[in-house]
C-alpha positions as CSV (number, residue, x, y, z in Angstrom):
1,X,-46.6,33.1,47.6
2,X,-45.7,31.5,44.1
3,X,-42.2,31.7,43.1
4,X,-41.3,33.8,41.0
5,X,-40.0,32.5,37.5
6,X,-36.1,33.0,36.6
7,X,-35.9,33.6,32.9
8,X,-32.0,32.8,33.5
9,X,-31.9,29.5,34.4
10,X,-35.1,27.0,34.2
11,X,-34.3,24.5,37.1
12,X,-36.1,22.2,34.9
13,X,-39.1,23.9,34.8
14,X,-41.0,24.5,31.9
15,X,-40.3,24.6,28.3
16,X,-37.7,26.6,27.7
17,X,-34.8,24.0,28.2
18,X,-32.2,22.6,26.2
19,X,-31.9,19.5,24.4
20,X,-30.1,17.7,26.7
21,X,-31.8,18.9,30.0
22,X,-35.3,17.5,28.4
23,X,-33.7,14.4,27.8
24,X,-32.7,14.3,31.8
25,X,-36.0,15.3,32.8
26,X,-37.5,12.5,30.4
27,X,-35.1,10.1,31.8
28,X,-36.0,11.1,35.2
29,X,-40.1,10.9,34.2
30,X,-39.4,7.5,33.3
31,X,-38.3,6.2,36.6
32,X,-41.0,7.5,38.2
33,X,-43.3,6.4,35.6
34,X,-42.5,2.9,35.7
35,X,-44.5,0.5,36.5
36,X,-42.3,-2.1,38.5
37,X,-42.4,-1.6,42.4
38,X,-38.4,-1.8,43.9
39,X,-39.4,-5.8,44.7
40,X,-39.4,-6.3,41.4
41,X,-36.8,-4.3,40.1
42,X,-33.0,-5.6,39.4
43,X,-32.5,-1.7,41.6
44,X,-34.3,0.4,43.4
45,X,-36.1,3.6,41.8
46,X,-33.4,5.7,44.1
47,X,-30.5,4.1,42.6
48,X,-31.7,4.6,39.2
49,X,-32.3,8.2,40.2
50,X,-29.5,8.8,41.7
51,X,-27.0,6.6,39.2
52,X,-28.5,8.4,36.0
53,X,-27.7,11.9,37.3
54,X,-24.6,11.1,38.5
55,X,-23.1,9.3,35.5
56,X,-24.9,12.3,33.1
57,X,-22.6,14.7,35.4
58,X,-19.4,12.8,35.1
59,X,-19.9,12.4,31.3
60,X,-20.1,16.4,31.4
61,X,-16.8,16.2,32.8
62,X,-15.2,13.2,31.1
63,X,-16.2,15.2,27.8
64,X,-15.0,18.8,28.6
65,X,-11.5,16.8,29.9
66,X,-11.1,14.6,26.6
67,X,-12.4,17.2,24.2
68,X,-15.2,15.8,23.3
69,X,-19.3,17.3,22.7
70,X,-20.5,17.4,26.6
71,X,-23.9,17.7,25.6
72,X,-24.3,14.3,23.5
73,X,-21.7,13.3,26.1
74,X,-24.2,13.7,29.1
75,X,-27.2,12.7,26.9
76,X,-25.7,9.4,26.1
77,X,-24.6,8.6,30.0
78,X,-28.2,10.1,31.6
79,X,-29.9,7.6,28.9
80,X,-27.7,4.6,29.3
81,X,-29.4,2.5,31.3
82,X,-32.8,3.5,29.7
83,X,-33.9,-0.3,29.4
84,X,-33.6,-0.6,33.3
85,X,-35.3,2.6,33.5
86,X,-38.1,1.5,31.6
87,X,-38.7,-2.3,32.7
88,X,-37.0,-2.5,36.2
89,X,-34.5,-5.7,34.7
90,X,-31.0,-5.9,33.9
91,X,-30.7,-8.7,31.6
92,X,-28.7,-7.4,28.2
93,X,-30.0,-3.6,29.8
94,X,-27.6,-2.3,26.8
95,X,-28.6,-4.5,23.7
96,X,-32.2,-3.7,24.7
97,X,-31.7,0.1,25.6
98,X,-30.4,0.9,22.1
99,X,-34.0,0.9,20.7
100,X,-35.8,2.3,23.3
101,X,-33.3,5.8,23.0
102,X,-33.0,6.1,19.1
103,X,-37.6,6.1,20.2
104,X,-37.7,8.6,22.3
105,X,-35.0,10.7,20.3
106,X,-36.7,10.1,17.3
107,X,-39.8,11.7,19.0
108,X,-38.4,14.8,20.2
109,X,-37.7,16.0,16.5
110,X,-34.2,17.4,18.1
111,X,-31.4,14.9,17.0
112,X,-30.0,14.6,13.7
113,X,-29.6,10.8,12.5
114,X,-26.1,11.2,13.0
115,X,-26.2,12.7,16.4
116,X,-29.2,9.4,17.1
117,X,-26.4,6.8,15.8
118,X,-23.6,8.3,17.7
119,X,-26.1,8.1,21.1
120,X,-27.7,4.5,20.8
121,X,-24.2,3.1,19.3
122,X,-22.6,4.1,22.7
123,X,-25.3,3.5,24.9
124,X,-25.4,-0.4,23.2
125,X,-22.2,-1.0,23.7
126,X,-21.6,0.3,27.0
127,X,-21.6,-2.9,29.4
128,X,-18.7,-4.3,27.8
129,X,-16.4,-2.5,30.3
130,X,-13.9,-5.5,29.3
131,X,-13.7,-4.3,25.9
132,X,-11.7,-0.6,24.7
133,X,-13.6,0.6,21.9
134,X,-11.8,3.0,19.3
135,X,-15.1,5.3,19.8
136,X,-14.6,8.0,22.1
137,X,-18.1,8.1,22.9
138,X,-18.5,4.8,24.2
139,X,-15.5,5.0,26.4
140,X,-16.7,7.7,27.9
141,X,-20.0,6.4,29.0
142,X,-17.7,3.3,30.2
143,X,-15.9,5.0,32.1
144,X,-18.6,7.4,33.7
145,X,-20.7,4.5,34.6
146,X,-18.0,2.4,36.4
147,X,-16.6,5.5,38.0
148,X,-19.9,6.6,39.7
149,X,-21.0,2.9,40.7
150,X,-17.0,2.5,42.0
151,X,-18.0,5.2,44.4
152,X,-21.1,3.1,46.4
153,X,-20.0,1.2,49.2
154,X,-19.6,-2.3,48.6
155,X,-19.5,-2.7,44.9
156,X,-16.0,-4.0,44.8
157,X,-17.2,-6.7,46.2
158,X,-20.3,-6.9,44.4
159,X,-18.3,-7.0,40.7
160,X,-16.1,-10.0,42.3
161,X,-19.3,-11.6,43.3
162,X,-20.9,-11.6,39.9
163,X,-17.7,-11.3,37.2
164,X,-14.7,-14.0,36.7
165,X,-10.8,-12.8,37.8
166,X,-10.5,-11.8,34.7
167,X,-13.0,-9.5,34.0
168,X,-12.7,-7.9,37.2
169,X,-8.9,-7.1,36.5
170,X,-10.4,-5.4,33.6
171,X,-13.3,-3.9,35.1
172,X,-11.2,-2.1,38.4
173,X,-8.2,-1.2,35.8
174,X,-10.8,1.7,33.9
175,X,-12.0,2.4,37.4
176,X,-8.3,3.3,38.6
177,X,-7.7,4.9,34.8
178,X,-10.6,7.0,35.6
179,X,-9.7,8.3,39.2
180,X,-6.2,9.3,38.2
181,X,-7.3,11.2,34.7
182,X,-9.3,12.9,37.4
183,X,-6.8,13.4,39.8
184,X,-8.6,11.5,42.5
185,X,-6.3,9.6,45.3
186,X,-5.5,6.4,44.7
187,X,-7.7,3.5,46.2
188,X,-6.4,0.5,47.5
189,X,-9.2,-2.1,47.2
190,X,-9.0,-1.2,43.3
191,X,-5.8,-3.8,43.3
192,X,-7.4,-6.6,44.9
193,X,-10.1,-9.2,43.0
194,X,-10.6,-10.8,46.0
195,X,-13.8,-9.7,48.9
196,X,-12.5,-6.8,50.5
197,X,-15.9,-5.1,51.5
198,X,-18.9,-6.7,53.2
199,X,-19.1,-9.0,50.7
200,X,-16.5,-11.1,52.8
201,X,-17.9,-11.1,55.5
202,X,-21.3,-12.4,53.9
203,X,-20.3,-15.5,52.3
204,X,-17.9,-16.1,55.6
205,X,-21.7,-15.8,57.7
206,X,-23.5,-18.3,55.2
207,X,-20.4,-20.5,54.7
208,X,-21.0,-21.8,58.4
């Protein structure tokens, strides 16, 4: 039996979708569409799955809280990391991702030149988690992208791996911003740069 169309809501399906959902859906045809098995990818194809749904979802939220558009709000964070999407690598992901959006919103004939500035400005500048930015776009793709990977195990310890003191101080205070403009408990390991996670417990293994 074929299931029966729902004129309501799409799921996705067809063409009859919003802006923003074809840009998920293109975001998500990417991923599968690229090339790059997970050996040679900076992630795996689930992460970037997973991570691009989940930050577009916060950014819905982030927006509605700050009052801000939730649709180019959830466009820039489901397109953020469009680079890595695209090529597998993470080197300068957000320098190199700029272009690759303002493309493929350029081709969909949907986005005004001022709505395509306002998406590839963020999505450029939105590694620099150190930095606060006066626009409210790219804070809130910051702050969506540290609070979803802030929720995998062991990336506490993964940021103290890979960033100085400094930076992590930085990096874990939006985290803990983010969690308590979303009422979310407060978390502990959020306070600490040193290993708190398995990452200890690595470099303790190889040290002998």
């Amino acid at each position: 039996m074929s299931y029966i169309y729902n004129p309501i809501y799409t799921h996705f399906k067809g063409d009859k979708i919003s802006r923003c959902e074809f840009i998920e859906r293109k975001v998500v045809e990417t991923i599968l569409k690229s090339k790059p098995p997970d050996e040679e990818r900076s992630w795996s194809k689930t992460f970037e799955l997973k991570h691009s749904s989940a930050v577009a979802q916060v950014g819905r939220i982030l927006a509605q809280k700050r009052g801000l558009d939730p649709e180019l709000g959830a466009i820039i964070c489901a397109m953020h990391d469009i680079y890595v999407f695209t090529t597998g690598r993470v080197t300068d992901h957000a320098h190199k991702g700029a272009p690759i959006a303002k493309r493929i919103l350029r081709q969909t004939k949907k986005f005004t030149p001022r709505e395509i500035t306002l998406i590839t400005t963020a999505i450029y500048n939105h590694s620099d988690k150190h930095e606060v930015s006066k626009n409210p776009y790219v804070e809130l793709v910051k702050d969506a992208d540290v609070l979803d990977c802030g929720l995998y195990e062991g990336v506490h310890d993964a940021y103290v791996y890979e960033k100085s003191q400094e930076n992590c101080k930085r990096y874990f205070g939006r985290i803990k911003k983010v969690r308590k403009e979303l009422g979310l408990p407060r978390d502990p390991k959020w306070d600490n740069v040193d290993y708190v996670e398995q990452g200890k417990v690595y470099f303790e293994k190889n040290r002998k």
